[in-house]
C-alpha positions in Angstrom: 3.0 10.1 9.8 2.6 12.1 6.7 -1.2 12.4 6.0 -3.5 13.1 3.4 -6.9 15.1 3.7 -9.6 12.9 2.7 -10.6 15.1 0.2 -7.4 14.4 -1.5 -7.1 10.7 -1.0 -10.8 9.7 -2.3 -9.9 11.8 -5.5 -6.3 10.0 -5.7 -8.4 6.6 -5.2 -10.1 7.5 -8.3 -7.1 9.2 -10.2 -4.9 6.2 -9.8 -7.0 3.2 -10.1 -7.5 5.5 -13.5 -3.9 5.4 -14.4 -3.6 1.2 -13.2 -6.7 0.7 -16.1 -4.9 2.4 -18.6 -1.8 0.5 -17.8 -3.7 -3.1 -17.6 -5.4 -1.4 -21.0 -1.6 -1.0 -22.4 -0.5 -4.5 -20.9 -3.3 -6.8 -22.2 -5.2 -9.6 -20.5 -3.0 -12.6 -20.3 0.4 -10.4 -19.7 2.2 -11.1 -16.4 2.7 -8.6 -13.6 6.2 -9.3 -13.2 6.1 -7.2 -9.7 3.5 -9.7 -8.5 4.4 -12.6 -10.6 1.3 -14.9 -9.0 -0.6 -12.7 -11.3 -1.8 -12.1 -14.8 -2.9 -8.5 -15.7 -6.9 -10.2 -15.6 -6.3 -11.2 -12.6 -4.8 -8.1 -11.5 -7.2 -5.9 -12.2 -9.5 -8.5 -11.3 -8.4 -8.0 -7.5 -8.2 -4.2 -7.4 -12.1 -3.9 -8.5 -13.4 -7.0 -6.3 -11.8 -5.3 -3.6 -12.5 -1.6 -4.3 -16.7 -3.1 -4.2 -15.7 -5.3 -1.2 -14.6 -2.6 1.0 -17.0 -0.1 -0.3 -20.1 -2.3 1.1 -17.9 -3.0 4.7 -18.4 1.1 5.0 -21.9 1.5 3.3 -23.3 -1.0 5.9 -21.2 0.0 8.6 -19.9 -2.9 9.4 -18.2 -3.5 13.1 -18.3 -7.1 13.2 -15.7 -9.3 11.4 -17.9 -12.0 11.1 -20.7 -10.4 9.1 -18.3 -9.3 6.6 -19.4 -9.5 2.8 -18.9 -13.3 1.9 -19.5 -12.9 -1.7 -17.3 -10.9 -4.6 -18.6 -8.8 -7.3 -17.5 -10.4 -11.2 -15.0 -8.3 -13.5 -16.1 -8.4 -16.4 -14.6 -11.0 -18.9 -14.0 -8.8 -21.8 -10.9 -6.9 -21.1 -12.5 -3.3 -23.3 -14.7 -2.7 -20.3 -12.0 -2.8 -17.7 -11.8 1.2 -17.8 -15.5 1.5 -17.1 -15.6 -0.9 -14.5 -12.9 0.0 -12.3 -13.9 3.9 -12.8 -17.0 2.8 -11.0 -15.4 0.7 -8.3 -13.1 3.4 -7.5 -15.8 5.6 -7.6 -18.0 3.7 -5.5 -15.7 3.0 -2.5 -14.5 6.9 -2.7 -18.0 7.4 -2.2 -18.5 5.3 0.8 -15.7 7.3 2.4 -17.6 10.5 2.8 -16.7 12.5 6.3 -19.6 10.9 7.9 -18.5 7.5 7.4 -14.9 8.1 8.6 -16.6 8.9 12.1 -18.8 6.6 12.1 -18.1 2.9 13.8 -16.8 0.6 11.0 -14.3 -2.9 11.2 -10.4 -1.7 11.4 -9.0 -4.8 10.0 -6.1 -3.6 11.9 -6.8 -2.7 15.3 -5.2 0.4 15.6 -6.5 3.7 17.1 -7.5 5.0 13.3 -11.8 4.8 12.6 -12.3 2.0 10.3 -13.0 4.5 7.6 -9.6 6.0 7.7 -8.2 3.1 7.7 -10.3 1.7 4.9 -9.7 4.9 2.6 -5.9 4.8 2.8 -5.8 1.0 2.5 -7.5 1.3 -1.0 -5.4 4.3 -1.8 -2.2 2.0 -1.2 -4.0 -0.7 -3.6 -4.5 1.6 -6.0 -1.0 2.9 -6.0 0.7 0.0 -4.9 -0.9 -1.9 -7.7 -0.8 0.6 -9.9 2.8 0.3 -9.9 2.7 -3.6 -11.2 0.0 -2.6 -14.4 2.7 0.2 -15.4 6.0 -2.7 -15.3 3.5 -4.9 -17.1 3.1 -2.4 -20.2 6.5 -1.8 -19.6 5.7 2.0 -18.1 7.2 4.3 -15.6 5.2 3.7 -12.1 4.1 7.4 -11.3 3.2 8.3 -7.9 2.9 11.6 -6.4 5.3 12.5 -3.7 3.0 13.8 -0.7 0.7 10.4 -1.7 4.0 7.9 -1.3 5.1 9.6 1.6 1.6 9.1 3.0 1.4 5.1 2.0 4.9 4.8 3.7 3.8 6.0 6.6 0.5 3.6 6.0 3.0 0.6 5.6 5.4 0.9 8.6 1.2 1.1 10.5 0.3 -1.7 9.1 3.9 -3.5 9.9 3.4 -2.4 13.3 -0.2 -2.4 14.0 -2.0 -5.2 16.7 -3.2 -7.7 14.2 0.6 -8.0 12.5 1.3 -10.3 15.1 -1.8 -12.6 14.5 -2.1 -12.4 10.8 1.7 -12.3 9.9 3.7 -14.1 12.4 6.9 -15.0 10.4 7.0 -11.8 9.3 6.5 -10.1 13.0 8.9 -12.6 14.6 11.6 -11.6 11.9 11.5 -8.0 12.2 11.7 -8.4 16.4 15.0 -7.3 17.0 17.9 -6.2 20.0 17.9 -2.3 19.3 18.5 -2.6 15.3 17.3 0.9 13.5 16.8 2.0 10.1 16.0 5.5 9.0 14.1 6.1 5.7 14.5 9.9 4.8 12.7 11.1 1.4 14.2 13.4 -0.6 11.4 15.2 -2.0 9.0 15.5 0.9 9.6 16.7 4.5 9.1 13.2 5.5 11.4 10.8 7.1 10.7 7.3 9.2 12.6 6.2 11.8 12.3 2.4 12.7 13.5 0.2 15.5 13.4 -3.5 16.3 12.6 -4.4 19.8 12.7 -7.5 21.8 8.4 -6.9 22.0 8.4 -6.0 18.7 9.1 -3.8 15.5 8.7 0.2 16.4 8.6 3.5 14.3 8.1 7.5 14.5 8.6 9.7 12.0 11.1 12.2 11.7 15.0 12.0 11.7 17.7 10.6 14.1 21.0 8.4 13.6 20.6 5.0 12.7 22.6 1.8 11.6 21.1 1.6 7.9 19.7 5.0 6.4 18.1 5.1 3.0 17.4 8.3 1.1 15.6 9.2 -2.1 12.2 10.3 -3.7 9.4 9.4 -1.5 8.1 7.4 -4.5 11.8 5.1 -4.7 11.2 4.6 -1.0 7.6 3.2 -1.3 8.2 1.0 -4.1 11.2 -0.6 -2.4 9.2 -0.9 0.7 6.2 -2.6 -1.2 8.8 -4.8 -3.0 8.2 -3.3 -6.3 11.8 -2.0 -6.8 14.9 -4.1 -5.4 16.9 -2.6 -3.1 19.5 -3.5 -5.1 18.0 -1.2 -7.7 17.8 1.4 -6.0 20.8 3.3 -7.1 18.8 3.7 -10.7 16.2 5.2 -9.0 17.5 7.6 -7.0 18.4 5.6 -3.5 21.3 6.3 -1.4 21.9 4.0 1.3 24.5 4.7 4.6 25.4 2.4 6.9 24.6 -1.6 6.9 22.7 -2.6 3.9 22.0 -5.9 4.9 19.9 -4.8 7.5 17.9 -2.5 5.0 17.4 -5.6 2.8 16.3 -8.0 5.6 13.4 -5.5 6.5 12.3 -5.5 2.9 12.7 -9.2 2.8 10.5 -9.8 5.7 7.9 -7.2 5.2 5.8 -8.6 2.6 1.8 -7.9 2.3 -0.5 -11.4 1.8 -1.0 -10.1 -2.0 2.2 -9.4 -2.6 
């Protein structure tokens, strides 16, 4: 998996929760998010900062136990000028909680794999950020910017989370669909040294990174990759942005199709 220091990801956290305030800014309250179309921009940006403080107190109280988990969330605030200012502060806040002594210390893992519950924390808020970063900029109409070594990161981060122990419990359509008799897709980025090899087992969905031959591949900018991944870019799309795909498209598209997050 392509990794970040954690240097690097809490100042991304920051820079690109940044960039999606502008971009709400741009788009205006009541606009829709038409890359998450259960969602107006308020209630976009309404998400990222609830959660951003949410996880934030998880690490700041070291929390282990999923039933002590915060129960309540903090307010946005309703006029839509002090967006900026608000989610500076979330971002800020929860970057903060992921200092190097919180990262080794004993914290929930929502997904019950062998990262601390601070890692996986810190890059599941840098994926929000991103990731939902990507739907303010197509709802002022902007280009979603992302850069490479971070995308390439968050893909990684995705085929985890796709794969991870609690898949299984929390998304059981989804794991049941991408179960498989020997099925494999490579994703290859074009502008990292990055690729993602994935196969679908009878037990379950498997991937490693790096290169080998496969019945679908898909190439292009790291950034391409993560957004058709996330469902922010159609696959069908893809050409426009850079995508090259080899081999049986149809399998490329039923992984996007059944790979989809709770808030997408």
């Amino acid at each position: 998996m392509t990794e970040l220091n954690a240097e690097t990801t809490r100042r991304a956290i920051v820079e690109h929760t940044r960039r999606l305030a502008e971009a709400a800014a741009a788009a205006g309250p009541g606009a829709a998010v038409p890359t998450a179309p259960k969602w107006t921009v308020t209630e976009l940006v309404a998400h990222v900062g609830q959660t951003q403080h949410w996880v934030a107190e998880i690490i700041e109280r070291r929390i282990t136990d999923p039933t002590q988990l915060p129960a309540e969330m903090a307010v946005p605030p309703a006029d839509s000028g002090e967006w900026p200012e608000w989610l500076s502060a979330s971002a800020q806040r929860v970057a903060n909680a992921c200092s190097d002594d919180a990262l080794a210390a004993p914290v929930f893992n929502a997904a019950g794999d062998e990262r601390s519950g601070g890692q996986f924390w810190m890059t599941s808020m840098l994926n929000e950020a991103v990731v939902h970063g990507f739907d303010a900029a197509h709802a002022a109409n902007r280009p979603a910017e992302v850069e490479a070594d971070i995308a390439a990161a968050l893909i990684g981060n995705h085929l985890a989370m796709l794969t991870s122990p609690t898949w299984t419990m929390q998304r059981p359509e989804s794991a049941q669909a991408i179960r498989g008799t020997g099925q494999t897709l490579l994703w290859q980025a074009t502008d990292a040294e990055a690729a993602w090899f994935v196969e679908r087992r009878p037990e379950g969905a498997a991937w490693q990174p790096g290169t080998r031959a496969a019945d679908v591949t898909v190439t292009g900018p790291a950034r391409s990759l993560l957004q058709v991944l996330t469902r922010r870019l159609p696959l069908s799309d893809g050409e426009t942005a850079g995508l090259g795909i080899d081999g049986d498209t149809g399998l490329a598209q039923h992984w996007v199709d059944n790979t989809a997050h709770a808030s997408d």
